[in-house]
C-alpha atoms as an extended CHARMM CRD file, in Angstrom:
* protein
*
       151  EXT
         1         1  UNK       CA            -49.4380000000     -133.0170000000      183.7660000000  PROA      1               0.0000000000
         2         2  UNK       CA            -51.5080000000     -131.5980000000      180.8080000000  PROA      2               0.0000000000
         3         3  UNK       CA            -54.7230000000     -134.0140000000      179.9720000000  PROA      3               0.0000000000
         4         4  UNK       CA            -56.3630000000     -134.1580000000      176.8080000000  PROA      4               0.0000000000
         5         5  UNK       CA            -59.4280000000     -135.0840000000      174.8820000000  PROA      5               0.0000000000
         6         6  UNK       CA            -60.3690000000     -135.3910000000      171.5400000000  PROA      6               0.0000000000
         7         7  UNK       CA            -62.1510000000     -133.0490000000      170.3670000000  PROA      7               0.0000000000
         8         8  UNK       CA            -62.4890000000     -133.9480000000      166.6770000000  PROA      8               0.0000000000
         9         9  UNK       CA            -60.9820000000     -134.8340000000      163.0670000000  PROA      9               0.0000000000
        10        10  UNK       CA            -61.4430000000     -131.9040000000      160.5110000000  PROA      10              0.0000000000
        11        11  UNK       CA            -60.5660000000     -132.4990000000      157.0260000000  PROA      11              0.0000000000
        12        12  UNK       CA            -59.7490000000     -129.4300000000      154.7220000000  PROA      12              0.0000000000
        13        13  UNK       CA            -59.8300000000     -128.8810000000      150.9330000000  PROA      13              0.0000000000
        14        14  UNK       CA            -57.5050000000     -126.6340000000      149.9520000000  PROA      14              0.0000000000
        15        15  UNK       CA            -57.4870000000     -126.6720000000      146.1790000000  PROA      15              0.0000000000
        16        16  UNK       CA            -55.0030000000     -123.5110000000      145.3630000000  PROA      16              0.0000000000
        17        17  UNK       CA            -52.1970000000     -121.4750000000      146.6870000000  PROA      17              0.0000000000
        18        18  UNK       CA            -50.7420000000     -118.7660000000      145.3470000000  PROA      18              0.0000000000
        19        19  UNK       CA            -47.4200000000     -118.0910000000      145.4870000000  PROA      19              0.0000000000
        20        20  UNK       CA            -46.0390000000     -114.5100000000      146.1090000000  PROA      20              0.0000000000
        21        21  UNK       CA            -42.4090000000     -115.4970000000      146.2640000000  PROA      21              0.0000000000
        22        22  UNK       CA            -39.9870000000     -114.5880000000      148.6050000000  PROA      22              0.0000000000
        23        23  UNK       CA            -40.6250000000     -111.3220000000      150.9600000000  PROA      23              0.0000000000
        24        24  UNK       CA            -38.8720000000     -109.5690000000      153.1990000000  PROA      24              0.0000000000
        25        25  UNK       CA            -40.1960000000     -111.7870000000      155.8810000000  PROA      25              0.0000000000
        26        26  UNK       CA            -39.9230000000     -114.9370000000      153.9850000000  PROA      26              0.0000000000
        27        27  UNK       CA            -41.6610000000     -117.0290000000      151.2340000000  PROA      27              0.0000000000
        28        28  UNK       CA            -45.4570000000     -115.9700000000      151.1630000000  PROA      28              0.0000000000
        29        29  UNK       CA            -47.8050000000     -118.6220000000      150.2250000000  PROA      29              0.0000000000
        30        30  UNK       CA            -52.2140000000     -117.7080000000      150.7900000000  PROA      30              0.0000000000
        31        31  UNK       CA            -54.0400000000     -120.9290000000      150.8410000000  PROA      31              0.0000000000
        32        32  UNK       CA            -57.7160000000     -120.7680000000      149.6510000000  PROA      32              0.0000000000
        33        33  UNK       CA            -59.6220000000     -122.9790000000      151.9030000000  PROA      33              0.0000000000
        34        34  UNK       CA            -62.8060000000     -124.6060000000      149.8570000000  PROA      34              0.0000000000
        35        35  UNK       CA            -64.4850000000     -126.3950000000      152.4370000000  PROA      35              0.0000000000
        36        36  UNK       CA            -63.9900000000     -129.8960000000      154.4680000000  PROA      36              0.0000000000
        37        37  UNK       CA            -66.2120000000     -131.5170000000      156.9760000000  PROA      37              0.0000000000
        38        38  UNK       CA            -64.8440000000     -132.1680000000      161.2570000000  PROA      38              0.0000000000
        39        39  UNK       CA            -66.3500000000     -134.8220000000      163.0580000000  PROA      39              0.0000000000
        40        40  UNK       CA            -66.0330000000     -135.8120000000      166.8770000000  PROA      40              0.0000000000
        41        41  UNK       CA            -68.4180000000     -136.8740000000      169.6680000000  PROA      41              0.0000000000
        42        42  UNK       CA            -69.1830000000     -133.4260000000      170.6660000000  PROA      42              0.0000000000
        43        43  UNK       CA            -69.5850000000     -131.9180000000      167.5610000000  PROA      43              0.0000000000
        44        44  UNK       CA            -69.8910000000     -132.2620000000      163.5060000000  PROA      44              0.0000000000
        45        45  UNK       CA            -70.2370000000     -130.4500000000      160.4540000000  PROA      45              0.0000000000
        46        46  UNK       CA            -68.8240000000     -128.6290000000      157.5490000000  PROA      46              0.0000000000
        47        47  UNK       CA            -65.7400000000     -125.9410000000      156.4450000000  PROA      47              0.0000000000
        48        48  UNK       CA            -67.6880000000     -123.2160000000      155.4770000000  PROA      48              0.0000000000
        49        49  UNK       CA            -66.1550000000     -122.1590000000      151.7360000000  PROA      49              0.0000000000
        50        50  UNK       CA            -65.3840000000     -118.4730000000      152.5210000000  PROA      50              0.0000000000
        51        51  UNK       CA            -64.4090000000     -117.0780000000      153.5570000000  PROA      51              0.0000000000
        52        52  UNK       CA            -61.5120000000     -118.9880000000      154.9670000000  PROA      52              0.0000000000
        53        53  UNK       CA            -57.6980000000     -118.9680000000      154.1670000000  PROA      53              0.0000000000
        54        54  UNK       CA            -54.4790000000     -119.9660000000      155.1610000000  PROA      54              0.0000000000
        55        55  UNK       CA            -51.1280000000     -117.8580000000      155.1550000000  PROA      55              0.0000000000
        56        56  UNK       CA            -48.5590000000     -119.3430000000      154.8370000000  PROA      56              0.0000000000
        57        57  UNK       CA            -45.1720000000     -118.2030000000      155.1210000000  PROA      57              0.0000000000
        58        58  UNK       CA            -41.5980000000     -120.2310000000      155.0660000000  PROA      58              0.0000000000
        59        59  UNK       CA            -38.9940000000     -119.0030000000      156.9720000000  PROA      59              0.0000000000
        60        60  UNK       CA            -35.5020000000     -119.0840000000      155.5440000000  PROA      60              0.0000000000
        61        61  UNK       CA            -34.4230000000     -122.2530000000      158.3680000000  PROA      61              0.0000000000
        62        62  UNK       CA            -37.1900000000     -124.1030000000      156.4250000000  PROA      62              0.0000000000
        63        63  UNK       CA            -40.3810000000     -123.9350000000      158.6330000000  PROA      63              0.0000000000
        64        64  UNK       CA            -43.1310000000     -123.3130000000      157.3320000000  PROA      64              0.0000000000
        65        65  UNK       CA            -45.1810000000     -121.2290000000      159.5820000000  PROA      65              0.0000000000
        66        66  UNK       CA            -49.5700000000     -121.6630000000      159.2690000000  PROA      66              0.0000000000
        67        67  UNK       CA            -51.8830000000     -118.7090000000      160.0230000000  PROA      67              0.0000000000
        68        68  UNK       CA            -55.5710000000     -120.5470000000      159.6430000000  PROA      68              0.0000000000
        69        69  UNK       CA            -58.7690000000     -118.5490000000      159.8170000000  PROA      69              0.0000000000
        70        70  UNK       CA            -61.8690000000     -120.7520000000      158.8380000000  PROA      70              0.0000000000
        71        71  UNK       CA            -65.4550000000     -120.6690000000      159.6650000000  PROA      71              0.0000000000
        72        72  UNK       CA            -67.2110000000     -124.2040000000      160.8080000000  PROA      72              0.0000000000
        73        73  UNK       CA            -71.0200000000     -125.0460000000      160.3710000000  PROA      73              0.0000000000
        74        74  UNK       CA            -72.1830000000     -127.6360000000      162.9840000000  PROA      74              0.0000000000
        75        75  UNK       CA            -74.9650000000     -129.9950000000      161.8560000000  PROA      75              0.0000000000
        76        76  UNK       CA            -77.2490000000     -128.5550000000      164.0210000000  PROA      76              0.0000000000
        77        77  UNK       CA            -76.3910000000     -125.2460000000      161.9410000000  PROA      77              0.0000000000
        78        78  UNK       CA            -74.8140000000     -123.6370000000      164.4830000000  PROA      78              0.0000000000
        79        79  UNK       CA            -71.4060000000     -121.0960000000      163.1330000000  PROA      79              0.0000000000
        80        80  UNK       CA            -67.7250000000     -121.4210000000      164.8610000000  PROA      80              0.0000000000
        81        81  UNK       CA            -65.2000000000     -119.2870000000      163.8180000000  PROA      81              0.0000000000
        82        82  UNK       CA            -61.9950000000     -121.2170000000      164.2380000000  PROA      82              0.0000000000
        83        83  UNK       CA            -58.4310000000     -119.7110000000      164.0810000000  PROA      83              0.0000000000
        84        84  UNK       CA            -55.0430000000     -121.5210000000      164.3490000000  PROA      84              0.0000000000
        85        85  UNK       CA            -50.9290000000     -120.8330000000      164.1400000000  PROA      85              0.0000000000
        86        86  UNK       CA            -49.0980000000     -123.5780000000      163.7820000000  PROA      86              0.0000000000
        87        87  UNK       CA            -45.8440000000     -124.6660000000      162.1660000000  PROA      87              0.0000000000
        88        88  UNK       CA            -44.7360000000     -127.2640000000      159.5690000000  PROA      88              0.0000000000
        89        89  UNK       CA            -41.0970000000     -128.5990000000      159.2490000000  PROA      89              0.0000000000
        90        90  UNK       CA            -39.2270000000     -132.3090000000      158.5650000000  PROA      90              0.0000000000
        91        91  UNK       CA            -36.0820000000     -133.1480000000      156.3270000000  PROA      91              0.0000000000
        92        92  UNK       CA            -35.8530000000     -131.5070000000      153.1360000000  PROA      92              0.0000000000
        93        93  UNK       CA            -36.8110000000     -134.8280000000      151.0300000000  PROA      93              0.0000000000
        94        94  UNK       CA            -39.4040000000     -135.5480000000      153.6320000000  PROA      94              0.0000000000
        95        95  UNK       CA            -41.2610000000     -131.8730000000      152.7390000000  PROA      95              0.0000000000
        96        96  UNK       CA            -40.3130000000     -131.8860000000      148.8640000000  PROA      96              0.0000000000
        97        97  UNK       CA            -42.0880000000     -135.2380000000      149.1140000000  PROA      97              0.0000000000
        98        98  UNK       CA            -45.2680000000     -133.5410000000      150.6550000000  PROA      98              0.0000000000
        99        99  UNK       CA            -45.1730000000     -130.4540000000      148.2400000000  PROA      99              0.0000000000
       100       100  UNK       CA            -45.6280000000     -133.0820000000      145.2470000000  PROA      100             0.0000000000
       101       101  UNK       CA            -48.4620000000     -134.5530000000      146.6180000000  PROA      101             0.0000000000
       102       102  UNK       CA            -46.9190000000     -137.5380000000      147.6120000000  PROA      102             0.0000000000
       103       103  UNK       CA            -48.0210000000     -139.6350000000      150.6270000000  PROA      103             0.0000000000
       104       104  UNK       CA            -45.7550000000     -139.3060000000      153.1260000000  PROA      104             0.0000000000
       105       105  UNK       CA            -46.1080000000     -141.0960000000      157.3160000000  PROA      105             0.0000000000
       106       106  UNK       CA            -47.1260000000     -138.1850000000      159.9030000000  PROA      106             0.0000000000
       107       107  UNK       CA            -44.0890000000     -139.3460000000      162.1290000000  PROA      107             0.0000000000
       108       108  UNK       CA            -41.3430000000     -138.2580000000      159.3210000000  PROA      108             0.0000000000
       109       109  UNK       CA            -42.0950000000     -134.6230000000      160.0130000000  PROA      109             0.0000000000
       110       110  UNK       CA            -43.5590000000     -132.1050000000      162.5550000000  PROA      110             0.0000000000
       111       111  UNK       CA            -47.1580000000     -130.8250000000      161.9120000000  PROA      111             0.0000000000
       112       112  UNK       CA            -48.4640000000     -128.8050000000      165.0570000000  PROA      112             0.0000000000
       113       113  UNK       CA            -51.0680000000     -126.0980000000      166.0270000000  PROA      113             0.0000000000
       114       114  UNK       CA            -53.3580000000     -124.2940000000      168.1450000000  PROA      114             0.0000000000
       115       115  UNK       CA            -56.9130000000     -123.8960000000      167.8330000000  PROA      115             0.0000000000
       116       116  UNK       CA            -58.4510000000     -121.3190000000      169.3730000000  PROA      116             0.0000000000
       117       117  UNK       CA            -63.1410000000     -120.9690000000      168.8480000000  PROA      117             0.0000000000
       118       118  UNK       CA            -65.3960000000     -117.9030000000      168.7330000000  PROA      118             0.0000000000
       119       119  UNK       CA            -68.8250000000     -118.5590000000      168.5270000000  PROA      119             0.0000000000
       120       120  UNK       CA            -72.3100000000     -117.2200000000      170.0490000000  PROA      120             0.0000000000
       121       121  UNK       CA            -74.2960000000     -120.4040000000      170.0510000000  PROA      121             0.0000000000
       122       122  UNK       CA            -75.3350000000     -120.9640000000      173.1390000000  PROA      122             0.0000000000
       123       123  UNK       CA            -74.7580000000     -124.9410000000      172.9010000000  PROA      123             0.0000000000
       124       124  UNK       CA            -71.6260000000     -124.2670000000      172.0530000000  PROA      124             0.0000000000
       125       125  UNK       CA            -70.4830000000     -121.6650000000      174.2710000000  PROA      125             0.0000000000
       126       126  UNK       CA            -67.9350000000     -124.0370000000      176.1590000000  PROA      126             0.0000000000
       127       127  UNK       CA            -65.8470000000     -123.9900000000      173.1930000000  PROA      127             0.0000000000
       128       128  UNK       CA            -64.9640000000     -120.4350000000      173.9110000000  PROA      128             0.0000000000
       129       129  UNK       CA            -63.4890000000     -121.3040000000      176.7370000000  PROA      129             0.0000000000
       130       130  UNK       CA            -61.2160000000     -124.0290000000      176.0040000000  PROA      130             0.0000000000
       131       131  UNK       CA            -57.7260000000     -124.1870000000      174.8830000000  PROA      131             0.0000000000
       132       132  UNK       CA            -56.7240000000     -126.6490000000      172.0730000000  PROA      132             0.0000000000
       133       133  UNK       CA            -53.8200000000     -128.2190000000      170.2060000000  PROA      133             0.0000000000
       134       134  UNK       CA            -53.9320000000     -130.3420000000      167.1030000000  PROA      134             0.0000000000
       135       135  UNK       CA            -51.4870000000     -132.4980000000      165.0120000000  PROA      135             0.0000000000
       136       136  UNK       CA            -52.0980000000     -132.3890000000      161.7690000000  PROA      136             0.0000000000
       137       137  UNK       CA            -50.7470000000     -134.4660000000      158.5200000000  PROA      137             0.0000000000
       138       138  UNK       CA            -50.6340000000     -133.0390000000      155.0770000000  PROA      138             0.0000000000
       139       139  UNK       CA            -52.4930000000     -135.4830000000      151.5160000000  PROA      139             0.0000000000
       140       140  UNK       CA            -52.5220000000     -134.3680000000      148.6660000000  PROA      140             0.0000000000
       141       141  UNK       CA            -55.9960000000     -132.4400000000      148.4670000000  PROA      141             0.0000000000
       142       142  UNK       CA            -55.2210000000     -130.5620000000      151.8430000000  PROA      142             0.0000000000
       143       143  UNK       CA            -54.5440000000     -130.6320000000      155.3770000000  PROA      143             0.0000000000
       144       144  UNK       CA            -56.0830000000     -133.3250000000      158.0290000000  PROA      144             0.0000000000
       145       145  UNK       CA            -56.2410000000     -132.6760000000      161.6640000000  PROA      145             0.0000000000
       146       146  UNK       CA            -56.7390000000     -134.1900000000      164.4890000000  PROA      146             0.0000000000
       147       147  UNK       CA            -57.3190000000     -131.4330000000      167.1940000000  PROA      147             0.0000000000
       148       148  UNK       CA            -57.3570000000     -132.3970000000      171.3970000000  PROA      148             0.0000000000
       149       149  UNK       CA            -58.9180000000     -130.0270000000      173.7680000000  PROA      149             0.0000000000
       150       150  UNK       CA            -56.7630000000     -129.3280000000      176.7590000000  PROA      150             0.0000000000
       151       151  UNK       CA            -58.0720000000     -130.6590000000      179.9850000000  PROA      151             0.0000000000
């Protein structure tokens, strides 16, 4: 059995995507990432504005697929680098739904990734040795997870 603990909430602002269209590979979609703010019991802080992005691509069976690299500034000023793949896929009205902005319940679709730190603070060297997973819902000015650390 796999335990878990959370780790904390991070909020993102994502105010534009560009759209590239459809690819060979798929429908490309880069995310700027503005900033946001996490907050657990371990640690807190901010997004860091760049540089930080999200590529997105959707596959033709409709998931959309989430390759995250942002940079996080503790309170105690500290820098993570945080990186993440994840995937993003429901019912077709569910997802139209969610690319108008509309509020839409976390159950009616799947919203899952994997968090993985870099960082050479030394109080926060144990994140670079942790594994993580986070489930994440989707409002209108961005993404908001809630990411566990794997016990």
């Amino acid at each position: 059995m796999i335990a878990m603990r959370h780790l904390f909430t991070l909020r993102a602002e994502v105010p534009r995507i560009e759209d590239f269209g459809q690819t060979p590979y798929g429908h490309r979609r880069i995310a700027s990432v503005a900033g946001g703010h996490f907050q657990g019991d371990r640690l807190r802080g901010t997004i860091q504005p760049t540089p930080g992005g999200d590529w997105l691509l959707l596959r033709n069976d409709g998931v959309l697929m989430l390759d995250v690299r942002i940079s996080l500034k503790t309170d105690d000023d500290q820098l993570i680098y945080m990186s993440y793949k994840g995937m993003r896929h429901g019912p077709t009205e569910v997802i139209e739904r969610l690319n108008r902005g509309e509020a839409v319940e976390p159950s009616a679709y799947y919203f899952r990734s994997t968090p993985l730190f870099e960082t050479a603070s030394p109080q926060y060297q144990w994140l670079n040795k942790l594994m993580a997973v986070a489930s994440g819902r989707r409002e209108s000015t961005g993404p908001i997870y809630e990411v566990f650390e794997l016990l």
